[in-house]
C-alpha positions in Angstrom: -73.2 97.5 -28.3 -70.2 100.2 -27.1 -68.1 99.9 -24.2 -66.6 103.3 -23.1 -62.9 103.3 -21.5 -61.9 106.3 -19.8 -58.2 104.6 -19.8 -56.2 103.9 -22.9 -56.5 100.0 -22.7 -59.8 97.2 -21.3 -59.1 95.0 -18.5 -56.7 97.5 -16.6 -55.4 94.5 -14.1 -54.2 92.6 -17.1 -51.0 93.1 -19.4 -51.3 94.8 -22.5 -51.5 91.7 -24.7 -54.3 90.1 -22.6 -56.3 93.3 -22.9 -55.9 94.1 -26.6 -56.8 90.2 -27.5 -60.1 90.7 -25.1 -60.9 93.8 -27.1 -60.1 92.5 -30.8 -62.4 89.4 -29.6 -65.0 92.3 -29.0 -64.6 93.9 -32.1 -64.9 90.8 -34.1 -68.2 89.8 -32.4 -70.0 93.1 -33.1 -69.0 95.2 -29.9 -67.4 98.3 -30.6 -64.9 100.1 -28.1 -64.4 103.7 -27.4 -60.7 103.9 -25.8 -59.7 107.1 -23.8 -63.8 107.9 -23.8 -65.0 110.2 -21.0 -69.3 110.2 -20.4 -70.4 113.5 -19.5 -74.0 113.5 -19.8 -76.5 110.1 -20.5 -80.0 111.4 -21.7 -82.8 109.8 -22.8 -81.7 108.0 -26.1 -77.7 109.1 -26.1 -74.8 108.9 -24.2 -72.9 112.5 -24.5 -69.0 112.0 -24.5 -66.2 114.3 -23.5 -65.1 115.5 -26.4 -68.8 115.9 -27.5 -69.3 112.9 -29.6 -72.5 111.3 -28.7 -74.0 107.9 -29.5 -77.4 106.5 -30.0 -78.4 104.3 -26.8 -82.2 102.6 -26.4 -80.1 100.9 -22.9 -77.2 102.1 -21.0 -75.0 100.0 -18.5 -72.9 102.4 -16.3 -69.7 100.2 -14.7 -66.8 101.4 -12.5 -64.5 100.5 -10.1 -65.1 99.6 -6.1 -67.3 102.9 -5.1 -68.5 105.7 -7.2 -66.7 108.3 -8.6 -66.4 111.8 -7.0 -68.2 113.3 -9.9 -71.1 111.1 -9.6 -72.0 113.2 -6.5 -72.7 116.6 -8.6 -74.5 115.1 -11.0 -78.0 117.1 -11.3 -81.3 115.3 -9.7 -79.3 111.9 -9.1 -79.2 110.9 -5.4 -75.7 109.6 -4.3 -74.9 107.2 -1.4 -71.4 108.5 0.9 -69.8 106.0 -0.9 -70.7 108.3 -4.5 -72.7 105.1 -5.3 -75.8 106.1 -7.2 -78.7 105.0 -5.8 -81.0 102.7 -7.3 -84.5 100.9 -7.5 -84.7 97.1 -6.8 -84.5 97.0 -10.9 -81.2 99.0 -11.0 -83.1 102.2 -12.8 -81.4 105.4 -11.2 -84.1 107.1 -9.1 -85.9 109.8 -11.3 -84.4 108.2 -14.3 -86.2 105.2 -15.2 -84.2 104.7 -18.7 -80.9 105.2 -17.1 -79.7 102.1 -15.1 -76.4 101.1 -12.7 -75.4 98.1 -11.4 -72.1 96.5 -9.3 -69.8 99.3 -6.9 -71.1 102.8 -8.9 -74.8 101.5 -7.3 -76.9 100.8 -4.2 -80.3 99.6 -3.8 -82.1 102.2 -2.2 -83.3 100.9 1.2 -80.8 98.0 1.1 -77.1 98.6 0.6 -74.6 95.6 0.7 -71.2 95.9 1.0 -69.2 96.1 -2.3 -67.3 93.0 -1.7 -66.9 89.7 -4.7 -69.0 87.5 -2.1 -72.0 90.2 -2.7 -71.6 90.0 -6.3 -72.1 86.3 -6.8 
């Protein structure tokens, strides 16, 4: 597993020590951590980065903040909501993506959005 961080640290709500304890624990139980990683493309099988690296991916789990980034919305063939949520099917697969899937504020179920609040996420 490989969790991509477009910042310089994990956890960006907790001090610097927290964070780099959180990610040694990570590393030490087999997940590896890509630090000041930008995505720009996810295909079938790989996850493109930035600075075109690429990695291997059979699954991809997209997470971001409380709505959707801006660039989301020019994303060729994905649907966005106005909130730059993609949208998604009951199972979290990005429409016309079935191997690409999106879950917490960067999603909404197509046909029934909730409100991207804690109480929703429980």
């Amino acid at each position: 597993m490989t969790v991509v961080q477009s910042s310089n640290q994990i956890l960006l709500n907790f001090k610097l020590g927290i964070s780099n304890t959180v990610k040694e624990t990570m590393n030490q139980i087999g997940i590896r951590t890509l630090l000041s990683a930008w995505v720009k493309e996810i295909k079938k099988g790989s996850v493109h980065l930035e600075n075109k690296d690429f990695l291997l991916a059979d699954q991809v789990a997209w997470t971001t903040g409380i709505k959707g980034a801006d660039f989301l919305n020019n994303i060729e063939g994905v649907q966005c909501s106005k909130r730059s949520q993609l949208i998604v099917t009951p199972r979290l697969q990005i429409l016309g993506f079935s191997y690409v899937f999106a879950m917490g504020d960067c999603s909404s179920i197509q046909n029934n959005p909730v409100p991207s609040t804690a109480q929703m996420a429980t």
